[in-house]
Legacy VTK file of the C-alpha trace (Angstrom):
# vtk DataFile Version 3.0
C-alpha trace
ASCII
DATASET POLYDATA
POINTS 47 float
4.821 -16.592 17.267
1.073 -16.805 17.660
0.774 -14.877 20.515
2.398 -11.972 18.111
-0.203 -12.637 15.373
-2.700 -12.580 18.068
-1.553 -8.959 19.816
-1.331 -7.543 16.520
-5.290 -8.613 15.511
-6.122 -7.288 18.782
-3.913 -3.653 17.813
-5.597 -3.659 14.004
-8.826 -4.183 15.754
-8.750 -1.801 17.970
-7.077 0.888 16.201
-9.560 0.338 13.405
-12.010 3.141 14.814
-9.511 5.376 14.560
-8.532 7.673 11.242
-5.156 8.689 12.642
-4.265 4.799 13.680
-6.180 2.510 11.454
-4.549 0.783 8.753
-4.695 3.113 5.292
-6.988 2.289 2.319
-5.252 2.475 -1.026
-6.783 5.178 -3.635
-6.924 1.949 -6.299
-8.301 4.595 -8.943
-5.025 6.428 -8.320
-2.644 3.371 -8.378
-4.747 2.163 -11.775
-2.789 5.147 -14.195
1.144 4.999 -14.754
2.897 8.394 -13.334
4.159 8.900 -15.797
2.569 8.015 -18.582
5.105 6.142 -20.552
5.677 7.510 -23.932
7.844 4.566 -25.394
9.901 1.968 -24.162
13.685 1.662 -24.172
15.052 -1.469 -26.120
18.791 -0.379 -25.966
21.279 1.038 -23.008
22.283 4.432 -23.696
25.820 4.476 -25.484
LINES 1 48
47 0 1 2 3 4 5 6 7 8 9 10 11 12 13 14 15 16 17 18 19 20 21 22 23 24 25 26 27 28 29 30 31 32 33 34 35 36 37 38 39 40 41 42 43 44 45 46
């Protein structure tokens, strides 16, 4: 198993130049706001 944790630093690492291949950066402004905006909150099941 550490060999595994070792290839993959090496992969991150190396694919880390690259835009295509590197691991993505989250748009935390984006994740900050609900989609949707909730409105209310349901407190019952629907009948």
């Amino acid at each position: 198993m550490p060999m595994l944790l070792d290839v993959s630093e090496a992969l991150e690492g190396a694919f880390s130049t690259d835009d295509a291949l590197r691991r993505p950066v989250p748009d935390l402004d984006a994740l900050s706001k609900p989609v949707p905006e909730l409105r209310s909150i349901v407190l019952s099941p629907p009948r």
